[in-house]
N, C-alpha and C positions, 0 to 999 in steps of 0.2 A: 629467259634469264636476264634481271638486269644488270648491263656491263659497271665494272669497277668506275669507280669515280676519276676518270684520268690527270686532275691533275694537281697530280701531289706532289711534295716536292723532292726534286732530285728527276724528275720527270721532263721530257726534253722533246722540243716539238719545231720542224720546220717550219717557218711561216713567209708568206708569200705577199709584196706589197699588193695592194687592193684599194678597186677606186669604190667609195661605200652609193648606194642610192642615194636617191632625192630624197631628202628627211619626209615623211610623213607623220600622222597622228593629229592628236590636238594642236590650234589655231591655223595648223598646213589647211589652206582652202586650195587644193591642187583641182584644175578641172580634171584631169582624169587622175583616177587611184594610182599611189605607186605600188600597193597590194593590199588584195581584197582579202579580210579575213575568214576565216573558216568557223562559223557559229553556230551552235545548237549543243558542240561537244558536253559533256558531263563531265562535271567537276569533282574533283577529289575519290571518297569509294565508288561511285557512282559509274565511272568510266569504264567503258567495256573497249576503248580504243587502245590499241596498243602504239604506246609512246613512241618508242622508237622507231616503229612502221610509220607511223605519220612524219616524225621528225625527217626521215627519208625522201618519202613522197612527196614532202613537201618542205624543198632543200629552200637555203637562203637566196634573194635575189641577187643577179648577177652572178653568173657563173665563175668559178678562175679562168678555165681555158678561154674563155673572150673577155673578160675585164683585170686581168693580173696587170699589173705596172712594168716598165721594163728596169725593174730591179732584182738583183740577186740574193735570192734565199737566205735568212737569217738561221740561226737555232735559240729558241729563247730556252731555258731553263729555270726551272721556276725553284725558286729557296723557300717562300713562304703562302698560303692561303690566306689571305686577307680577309675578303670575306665572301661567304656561301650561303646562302640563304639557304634554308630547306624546301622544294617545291610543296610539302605538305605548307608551309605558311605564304605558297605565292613562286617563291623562284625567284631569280633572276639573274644578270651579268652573275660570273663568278672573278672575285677580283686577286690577281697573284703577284707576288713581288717578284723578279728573277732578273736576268743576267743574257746577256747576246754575244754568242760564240763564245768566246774562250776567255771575253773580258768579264772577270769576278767583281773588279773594284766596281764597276759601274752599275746599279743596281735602275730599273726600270719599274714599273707597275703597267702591267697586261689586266685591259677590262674585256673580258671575251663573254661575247653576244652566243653563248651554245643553247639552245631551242630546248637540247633535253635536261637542262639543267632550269629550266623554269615548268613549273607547274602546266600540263597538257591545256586547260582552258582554264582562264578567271570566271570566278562565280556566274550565275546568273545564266538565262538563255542567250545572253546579248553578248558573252564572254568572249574576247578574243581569243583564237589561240596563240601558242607556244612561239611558231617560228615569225607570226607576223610581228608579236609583241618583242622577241629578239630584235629583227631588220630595225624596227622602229627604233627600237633604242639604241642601237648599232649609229643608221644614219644621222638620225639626231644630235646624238655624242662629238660624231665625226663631225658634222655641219659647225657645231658652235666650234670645236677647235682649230678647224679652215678658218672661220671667219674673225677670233677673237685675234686683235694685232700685235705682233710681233713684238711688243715691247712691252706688253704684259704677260707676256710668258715665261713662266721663272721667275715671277713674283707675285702677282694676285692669283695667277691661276698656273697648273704645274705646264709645263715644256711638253710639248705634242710633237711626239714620233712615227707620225702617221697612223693609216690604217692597213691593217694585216688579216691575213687566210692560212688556214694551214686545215691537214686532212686527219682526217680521226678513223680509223678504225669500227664496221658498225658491225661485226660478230658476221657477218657472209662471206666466205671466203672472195678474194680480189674484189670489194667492192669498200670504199670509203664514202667519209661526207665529209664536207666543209662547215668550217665555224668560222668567225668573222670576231676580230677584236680592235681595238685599239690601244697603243703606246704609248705614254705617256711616263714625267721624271716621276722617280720616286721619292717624294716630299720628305723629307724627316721633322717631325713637330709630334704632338698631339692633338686628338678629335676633341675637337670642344664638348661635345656630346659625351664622349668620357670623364672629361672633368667633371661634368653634373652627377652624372654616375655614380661618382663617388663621393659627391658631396649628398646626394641621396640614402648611401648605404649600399648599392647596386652594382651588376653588371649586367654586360649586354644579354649573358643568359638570364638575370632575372633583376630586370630592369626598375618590378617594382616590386621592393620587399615588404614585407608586412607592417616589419615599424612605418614606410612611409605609405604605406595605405593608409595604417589606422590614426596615423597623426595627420593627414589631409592637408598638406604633404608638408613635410620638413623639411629644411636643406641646411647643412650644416655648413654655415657661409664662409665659417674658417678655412676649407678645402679646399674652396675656389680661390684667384688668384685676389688679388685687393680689386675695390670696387672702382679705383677709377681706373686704373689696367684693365679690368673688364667694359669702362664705357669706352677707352680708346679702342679696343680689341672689335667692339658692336660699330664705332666707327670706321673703322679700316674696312670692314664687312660691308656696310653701306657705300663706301665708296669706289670702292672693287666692283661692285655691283651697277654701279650707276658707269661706272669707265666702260665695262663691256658693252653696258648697254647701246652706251651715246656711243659710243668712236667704233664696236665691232656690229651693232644693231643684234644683240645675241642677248636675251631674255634668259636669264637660270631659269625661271618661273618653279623654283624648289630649295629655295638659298635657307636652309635650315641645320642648329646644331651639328647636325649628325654629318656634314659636306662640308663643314669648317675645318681647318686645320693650323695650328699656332706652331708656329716655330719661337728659338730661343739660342741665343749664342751670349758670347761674351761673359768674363767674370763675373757680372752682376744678373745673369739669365733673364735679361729680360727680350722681352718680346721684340723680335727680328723680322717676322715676315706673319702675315694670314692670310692663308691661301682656301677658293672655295675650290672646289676639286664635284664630280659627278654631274655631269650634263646630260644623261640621256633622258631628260623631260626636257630640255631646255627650246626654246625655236629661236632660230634667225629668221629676220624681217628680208635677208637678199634675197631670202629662199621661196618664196612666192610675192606674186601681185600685187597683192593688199600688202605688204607687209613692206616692199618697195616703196609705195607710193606713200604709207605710212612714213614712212623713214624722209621721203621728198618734201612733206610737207611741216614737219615739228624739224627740221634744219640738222636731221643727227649729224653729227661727225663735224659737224663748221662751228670753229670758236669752241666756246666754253661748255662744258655737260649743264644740265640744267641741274638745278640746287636741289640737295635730298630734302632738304625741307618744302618742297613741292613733289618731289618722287614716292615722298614716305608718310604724307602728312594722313593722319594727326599721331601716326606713330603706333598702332594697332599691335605689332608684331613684338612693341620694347614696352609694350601692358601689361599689365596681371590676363592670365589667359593664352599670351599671344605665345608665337612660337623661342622668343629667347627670355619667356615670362621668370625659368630659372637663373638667369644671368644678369637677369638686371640688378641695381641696388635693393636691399632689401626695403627698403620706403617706400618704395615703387609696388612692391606687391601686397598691395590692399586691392579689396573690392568696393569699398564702402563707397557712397556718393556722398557729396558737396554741394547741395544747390542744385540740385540737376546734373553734375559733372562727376565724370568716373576719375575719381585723383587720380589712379594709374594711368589713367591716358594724360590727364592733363600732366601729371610729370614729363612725361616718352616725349609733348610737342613742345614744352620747354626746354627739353634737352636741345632737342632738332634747331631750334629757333637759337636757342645760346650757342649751340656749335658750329652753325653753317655760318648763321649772318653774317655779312659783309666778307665770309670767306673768297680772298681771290681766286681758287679754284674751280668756283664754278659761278654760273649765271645768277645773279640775284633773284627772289620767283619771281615770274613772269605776271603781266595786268589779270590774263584771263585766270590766273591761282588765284588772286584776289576777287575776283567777279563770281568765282563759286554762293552754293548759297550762305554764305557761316550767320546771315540771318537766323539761320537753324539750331544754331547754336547757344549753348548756357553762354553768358554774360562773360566768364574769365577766360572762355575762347578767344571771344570777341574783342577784349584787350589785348590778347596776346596780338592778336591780328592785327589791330587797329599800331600800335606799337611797332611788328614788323614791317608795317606798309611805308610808316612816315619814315622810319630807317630808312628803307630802299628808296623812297621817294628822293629824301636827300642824298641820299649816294648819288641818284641819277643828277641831281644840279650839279653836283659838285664836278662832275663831269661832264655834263652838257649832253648826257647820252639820252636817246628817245628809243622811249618803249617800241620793239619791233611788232610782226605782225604773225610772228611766230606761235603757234598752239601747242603746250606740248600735252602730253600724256597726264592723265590725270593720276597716273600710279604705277607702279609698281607690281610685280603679281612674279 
C-alpha cells in the first residue's frame, strides 16, 4: 500500500539540526564519490522495485545518531504546499510554507529532500536513482547557502536557517526513516514565471493553452509589468547573480523565470526586492579543488565583481529564444537577421554595454574579454566592441590604472 502523502498542512514534524554531506553531482570533480548511484532501475510502469523498500534500504547519508547538531528539536508545521511535483513527471524537493513551535507570526519555507517523493529512477539505463538524486540536491542547496555571505541574505537571495532531519513513519511497526531538508525565510512577492503565465493566458497546470500554441506564441504584454521595470527587474537578476558568484564563489548554474521572485511595497507598489531563490543545481567553487584554484586564480572576492557585460556577453538568455525571451521588450523578440546579425541578440548586447559601462559597481571588462575572437563576428558587433574598448581604454588614463593579469571566466552558466 502506498503511505498518504505526509505533508499536508496542519501536519507537524520534529526536526533535528543536521550537518548536510559534501555537495556532489555535476562540475563536483571529488576524487572519491560522496555516493554511488544505484542504475539500471526501471522507470515509470516498467518498475518492478518497490519504492519504499528501496527508499529504506537505501536511507540518506549521514546518519542522525552520529551527525545531528548539538541543537534542540524544533516542530515545524506546515500551513501550505508550495510546490509538489508529481514523481509520474520526475519528482522532486517538496516545497512547504509553515511555522516553528508555537510562533504563527513567523512564517518559514521548508525545502525537504524526501527520496519517495521523487520519481524511483530518471529515464534511461544510466538513470540515477531516487535517494542519490535527493542527498545531491540536499547537499548542494545546503553548500551555496553555507557559502553565499551574510549580507546578502535577506535580499538577493532569501535568509538560511539551516539544515534539518526529522523521522517519518515507513508503515513497519517501530521502524522510521529520515528525510533531510532545508530552511529558509519565506519571501512574500511573486514568481516571475507567473507573471508570464498569465500574460500567456496560462497556468502552471496548463502552461500552454491552445490560443498560445496556435498563435506561436502571443503574450499579451499589457499583463506584464512596464517594460522598463521589467529591464531593471532582468538587471537586479543579473547582478544578484554576478554578487554570489564573485564574493560567495556559488554558481546558481539554473537562474531561470521560474526561481525569480519580485517583491513590492510602498503606495506606489513598486518593485522593493528580487530575489533568486532554489539552489539545488547550484556548485560552490570552495567545495572542491579545481574549483578553489579556479577561484585563486580569476581574483574572486578581491575588489570589484567582474562586469555583466563580460559575464553575460553577447547576452544569449535577454534574446528571442533564450530563457527570459518572454520578458524582455517586445522589439527584442524578432528572429529576423541584419546582415548576418540576429537583432535580438544585437539588442540583449546593447542593453548590457549601455547598462554596465563605466558602472562603478563592478570591474570595467577585462583586456583578455577583448582578446576573444569577435573577429567572428557581423560588423555591428564589432562596433559595439570597438566603441566599449576605447570607453574603458579612457576610463583607464583617466585613472592611471593598468590592466591587471587577472583572467576571468568566460561566462556565465
Amino acid at each position: 500500500m502506498t503511505p498518504a502523502f505526509p505533508y499536508q498542512p496542519g501536519n507537524k514534524f520534529e526536526i533535528h539540526a543536521h550537518t548536510p554531506p559534501q555537495p556532489y553531482g555535476a562540475n563536483y570533480k571529488n576524487k572519491d564519490p560522496v555516493r554511488t548511484p544505484v542504475r539500471g532501475l526501471a522507470h515509470g510502469a516498467g518498475n518492478k522495485v518497490d519504492h519504499m523498500g528501496f527508499v529504506i534500504s537505501n536511507p540518506p547519508l549521514d546518519r542522525v545518531d552520529t551527525n545531528t547538531k548539538a541543537q534542540p528539536p524544533q516542530v515545524l508545521t506546515i500551513i501550505q504546499v508550495i510546490s509538489h511535483k508529481p514523481k509520474g513527471e520526475g519528482g522532486g524537493p517538496v516545497v512547504v510554507r509553515g511555522y516553528l513551535n508555537a510562533d504563527e507570526s513567523t512564517h518559514h519555507v521548508a525545502k525537504i529532500y524526501d527520496g519517495f517523493e521523487y520519481a524511483l529512477a530518471e529515464p534511461g539505463k544510466d538513470g540515477c536513482d531516487c535517494m542519490y538524486r535527493a542527498d545531491m540536491h540536499y547537499s548542494r542547496e545546503a553548500a551555496a547557502y553555507e557559502s553565499i555571505p551574510a549580507r546578502f541574505q535577506g535580499s538577493i537571495v532569501p535568509r538560511y536557517f539551516g539544515s534539518w532531519t526529522f523521522p517519518l513513519p515507513t508503515g513497519v511497526p517501530g521502524r522510521h526513516r529520515w528525510v533531510r531538508m532545508v530552511l529558509i525565510e519565506h519571501v512574500d512577492g511573486e514568481c516571475m514565471l507567473d507573471m508570464i503565465l498569465r500574460a500567456r493566458g496560462a497556468t502552471r497546470s496548463n502552461p500552454e493553452p491552445e490560443r498560445y500554441r496556435e498563435e506561436s506564441p502571443v503574450l499579451d504584454y499589457s499583463l506584464l509589468p512596464p517594460e522598463g521595470e521589467r529591464l531593471d527587474i532582468l538587471a537586479r537578476i543579473v547582478e544578484a547573480e554576478t554578487y554570489i558568484w564573485w564574493y560567495g564563489g556559488v554558481r546558481h548554474c539554473d537562474v531561470a523565470p521560474r526561481k525569480v521572485i519580485i517583491s513590492r511595497s510602498g503606495p506606489s507598489n513598486a518593485v522593493s526586492r528580487v530575489t533568486l531563490i532554489d539552489f539545488n543545481a547550484a556548485y560552490v567553487h570552495q567545495r572542491c579543488e579545481a574549483g578553489r584554484q579556479r577561484m585563486a586564480e580569476t581574483g574572486h572576492g578581491k575588489g570589484l565583481p567582474i562586469s555583466p557585460i563580460e559575464r553575460y556577453w553577447i547576452g544569449s538568455q535577454f534574446a528571442y529564444g533564450g530563457r527570459y525571451s518572454e520578458w524582455i521588450p517586445e522589439s527584442w523578440a524578432v528572429q529576423e537577421d541584419s546582415g548576418g546579425v540576429s537583432l535580438s541578440h544585437l539588442f540583449a548586447a546593447k542593453w548590457l554595454v549601455s547598462r554596465w559601462k563605466g558602472s562603478p559597481k563592478f570591474q570595467p571588462p577585462s583586456e583578455s574579454f577583448f582578446d576573444r575572437p569577435f573577429h567572428r563576428m557581423a560588423e555591428r558587433y564589432l562596433q559595439l566592441i570597438r566603441g566599449l574598448k576605447a570607453f574603458v581604454a579612457q576610463g583607464r588614463q583617466a585613472t592611471g590604472q593598468e590592466e591587471g593579469s587577472v583572467t576571468h571566466d568566460k561566462g556565465q552558466s
